[in-house]
C-alpha positions as CSV (number, residue, x, y, z in Angstrom):
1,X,127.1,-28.0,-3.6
2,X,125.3,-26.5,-0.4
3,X,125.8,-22.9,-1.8
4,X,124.3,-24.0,-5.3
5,X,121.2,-25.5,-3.1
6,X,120.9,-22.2,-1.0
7,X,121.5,-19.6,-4.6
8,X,119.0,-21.8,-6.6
9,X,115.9,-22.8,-4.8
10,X,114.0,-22.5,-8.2
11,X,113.4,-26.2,-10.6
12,X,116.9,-26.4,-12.1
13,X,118.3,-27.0,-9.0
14,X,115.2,-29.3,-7.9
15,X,114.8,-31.3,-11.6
16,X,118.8,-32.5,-11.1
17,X,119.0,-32.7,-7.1
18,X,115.3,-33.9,-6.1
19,X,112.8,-37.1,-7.4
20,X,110.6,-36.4,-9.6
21,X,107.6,-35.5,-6.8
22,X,108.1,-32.3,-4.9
23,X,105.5,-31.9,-2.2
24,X,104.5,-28.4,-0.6
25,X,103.7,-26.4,2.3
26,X,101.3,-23.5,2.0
27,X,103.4,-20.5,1.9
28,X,107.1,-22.1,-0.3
29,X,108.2,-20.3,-2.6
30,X,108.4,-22.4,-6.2
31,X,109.9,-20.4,-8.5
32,X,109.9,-16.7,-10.2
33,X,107.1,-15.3,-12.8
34,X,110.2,-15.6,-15.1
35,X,110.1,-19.7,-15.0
36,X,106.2,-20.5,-14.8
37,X,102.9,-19.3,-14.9
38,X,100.6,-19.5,-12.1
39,X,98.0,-22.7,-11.9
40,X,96.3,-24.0,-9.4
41,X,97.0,-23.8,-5.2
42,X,99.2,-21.1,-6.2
43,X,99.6,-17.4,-5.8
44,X,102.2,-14.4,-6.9
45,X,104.0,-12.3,-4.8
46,X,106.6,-9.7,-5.4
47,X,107.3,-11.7,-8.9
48,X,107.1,-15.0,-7.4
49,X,104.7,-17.8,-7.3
50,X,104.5,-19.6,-4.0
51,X,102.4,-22.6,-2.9
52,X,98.9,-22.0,-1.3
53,X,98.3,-25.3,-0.2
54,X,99.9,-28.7,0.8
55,X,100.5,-30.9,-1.8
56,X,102.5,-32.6,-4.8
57,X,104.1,-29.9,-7.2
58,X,102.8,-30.6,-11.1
59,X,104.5,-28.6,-14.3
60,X,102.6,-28.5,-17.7
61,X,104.0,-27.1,-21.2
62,X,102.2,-26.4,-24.4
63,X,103.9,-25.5,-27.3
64,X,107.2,-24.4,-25.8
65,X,105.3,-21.7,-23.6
66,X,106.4,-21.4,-19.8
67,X,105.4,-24.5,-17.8
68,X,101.8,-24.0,-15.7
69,X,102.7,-24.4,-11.9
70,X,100.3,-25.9,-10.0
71,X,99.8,-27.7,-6.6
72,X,97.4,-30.4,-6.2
73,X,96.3,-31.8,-2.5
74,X,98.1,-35.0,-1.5
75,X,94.9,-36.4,-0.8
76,X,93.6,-35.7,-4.6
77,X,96.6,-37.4,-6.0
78,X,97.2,-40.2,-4.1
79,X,93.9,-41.1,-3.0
80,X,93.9,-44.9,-1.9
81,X,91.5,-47.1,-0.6
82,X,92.7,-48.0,2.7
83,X,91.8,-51.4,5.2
84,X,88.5,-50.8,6.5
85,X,86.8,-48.0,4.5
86,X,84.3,-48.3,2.9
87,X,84.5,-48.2,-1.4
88,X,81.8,-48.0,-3.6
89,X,82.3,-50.1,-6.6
90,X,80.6,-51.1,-10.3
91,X,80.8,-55.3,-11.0
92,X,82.8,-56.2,-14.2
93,X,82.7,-59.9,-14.2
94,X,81.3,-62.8,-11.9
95,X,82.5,-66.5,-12.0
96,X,81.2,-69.4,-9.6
97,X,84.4,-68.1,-7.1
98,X,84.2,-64.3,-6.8
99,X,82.8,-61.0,-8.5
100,X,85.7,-58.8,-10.5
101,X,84.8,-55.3,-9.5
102,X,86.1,-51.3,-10.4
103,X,86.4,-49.1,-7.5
104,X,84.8,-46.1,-8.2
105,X,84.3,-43.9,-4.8
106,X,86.5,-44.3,-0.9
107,X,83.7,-42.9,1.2
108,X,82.1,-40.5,-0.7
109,X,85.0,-38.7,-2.8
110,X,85.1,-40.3,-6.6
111,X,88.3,-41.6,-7.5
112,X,90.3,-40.3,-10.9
113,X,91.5,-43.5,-11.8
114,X,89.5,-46.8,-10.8
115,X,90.9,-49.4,-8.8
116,X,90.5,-52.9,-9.3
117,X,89.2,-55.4,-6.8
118,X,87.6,-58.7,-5.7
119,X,84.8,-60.1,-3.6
120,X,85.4,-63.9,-3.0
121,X,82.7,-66.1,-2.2
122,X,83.5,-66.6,0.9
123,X,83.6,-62.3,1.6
124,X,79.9,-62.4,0.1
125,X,77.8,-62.5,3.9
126,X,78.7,-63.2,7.3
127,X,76.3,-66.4,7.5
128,X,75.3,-69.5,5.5
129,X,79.1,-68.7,3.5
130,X,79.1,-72.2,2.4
131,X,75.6,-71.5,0.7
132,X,76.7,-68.2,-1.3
133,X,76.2,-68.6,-5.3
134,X,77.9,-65.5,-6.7
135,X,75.2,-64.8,-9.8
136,X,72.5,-64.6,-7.0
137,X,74.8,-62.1,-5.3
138,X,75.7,-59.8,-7.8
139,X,75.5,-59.5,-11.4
140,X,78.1,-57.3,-14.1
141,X,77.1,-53.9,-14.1
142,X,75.7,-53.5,-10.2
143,X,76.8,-50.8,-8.5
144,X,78.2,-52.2,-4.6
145,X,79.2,-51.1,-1.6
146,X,81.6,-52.8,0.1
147,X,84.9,-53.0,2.8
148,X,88.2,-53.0,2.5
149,X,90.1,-56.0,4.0
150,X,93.3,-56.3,2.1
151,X,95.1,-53.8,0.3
152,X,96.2,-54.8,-3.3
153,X,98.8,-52.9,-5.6
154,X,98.9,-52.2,-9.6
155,X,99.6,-55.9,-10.1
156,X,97.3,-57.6,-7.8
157,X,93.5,-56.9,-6.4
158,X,92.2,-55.4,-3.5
159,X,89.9,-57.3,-1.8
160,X,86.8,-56.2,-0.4
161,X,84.0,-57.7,2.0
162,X,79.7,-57.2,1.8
163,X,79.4,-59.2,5.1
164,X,77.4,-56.6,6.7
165,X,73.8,-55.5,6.7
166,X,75.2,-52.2,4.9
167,X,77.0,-53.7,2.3
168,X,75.8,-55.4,-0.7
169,X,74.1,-53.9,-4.2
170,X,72.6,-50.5,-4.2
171,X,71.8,-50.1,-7.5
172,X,71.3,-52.8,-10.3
173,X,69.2,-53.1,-13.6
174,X,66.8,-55.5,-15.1
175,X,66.9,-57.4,-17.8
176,X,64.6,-54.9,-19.4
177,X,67.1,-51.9,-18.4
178,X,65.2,-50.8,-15.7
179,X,66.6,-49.7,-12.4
180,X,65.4,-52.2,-9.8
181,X,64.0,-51.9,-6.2
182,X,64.8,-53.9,-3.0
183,X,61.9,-56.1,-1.8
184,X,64.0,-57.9,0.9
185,X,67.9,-58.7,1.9
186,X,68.6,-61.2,-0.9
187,X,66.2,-60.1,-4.0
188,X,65.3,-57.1,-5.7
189,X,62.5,-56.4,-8.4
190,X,61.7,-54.8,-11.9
191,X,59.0,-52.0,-11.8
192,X,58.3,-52.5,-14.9
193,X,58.2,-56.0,-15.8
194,X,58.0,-57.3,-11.5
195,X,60.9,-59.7,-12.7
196,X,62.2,-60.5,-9.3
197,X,66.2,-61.1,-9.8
198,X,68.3,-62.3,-6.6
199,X,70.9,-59.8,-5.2
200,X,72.9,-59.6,-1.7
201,X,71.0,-56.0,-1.3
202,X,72.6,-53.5,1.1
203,X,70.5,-51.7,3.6
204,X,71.8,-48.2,2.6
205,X,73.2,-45.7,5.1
206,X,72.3,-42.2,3.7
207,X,75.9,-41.0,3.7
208,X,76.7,-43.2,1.3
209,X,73.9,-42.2,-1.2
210,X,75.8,-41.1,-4.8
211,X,73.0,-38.5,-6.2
């Protein structure tokens, strides 16, 4: 079994010994020209295809041609929001207990697939938490930032905090359509129609600005 692992370094031996996930290091060699074409964070060699990058190891086949081989960065697969960063997020539903949010962006890099999460009532602000009415925080649609504080899973939430002067809404449309401007912590307003509509606004830290 050893010498079949040292004579066969290529994806036969990998497919039947390994998981499915390979991960990388720049410079292995994945397999010859003969199994795969080169894709991404790869290059050839001598008529082999080694890894440029670290990362997870991906195959794709089309019509019974030779399999693409590509490497993709750990951190562009597995991207996760993590306890404490910060998330920006869209609001899909409200009730009278917490807002139902889509995590959209960790920091500033834009996630592939959207996670889901909460903001509870009592998350909302860091004073007055007894006073908080969730449709006078945020309404569906809003675009948030907020903080991790408790990591969820495919099942379950995550749940997220706007209990500081930097979270809250960022962006968030009238009734009208029209994208609304702060006029103080708790309220934003309609240019067009000066509707003034109640929001727990964030006071926006230019890193996290999405253009």
């Amino acid at each position: 079994m050893r010498n079949r692992l040292r004579l066969h370094p290529g994806f036969t031996t990998v497919a039947v010994m390994a998981p499915p996930v390979r991960y990388c290091i720049p410079g292995e060699r994945l397999c010859n020209l003969e199994e795969g074409s080169p894709g991404s964070g790869t290059y050839t060699r001598h008529g082999y295809i080694f890894s440029s990058l670290a990362g997870c190891l991906t195959k794709s086949s089309e019509n019974g041609a030779l399999p693409v081989v590509s490497v993709m960065r750990e951190t562009e697969s597995q991207l996760l929001p993590d306890v404490g960063t910060i998330v920006t997020c869209k609001v899909s539903s409200i009730n009278s207990r917490f807002a139902k949010v889509h995590i959209l962006y960790v920091g500033s890099t834009p996630l592939k697939n959207s996670f889901r999460g909460t903001i509870r009532k009592e998350d909302v602000r860091a004073t007055e938490k007894d006073k908080v009415e969730i449709y006078k925080s945020f309404r569906p649609g809003d675009i948030v930032l907020a903080k991790v504080i408790s990591l969820g899973d495919a099942q379950s939430n995550y749940l997220l905090t706007t209990a500081e002067n930097e979270l809250g809404v960022v962006v968030a449309h009238s009734e009208s359509g029209v994208q609304m401007v702060p006029i103080s912590w708790c309220e934003m307003q309609c240019p067009k129609t000066h509707t003034k509509e109640f929001r727990k606004v964030a006071r926006v830290q230019p890193e996290f600005l999405q253009t």
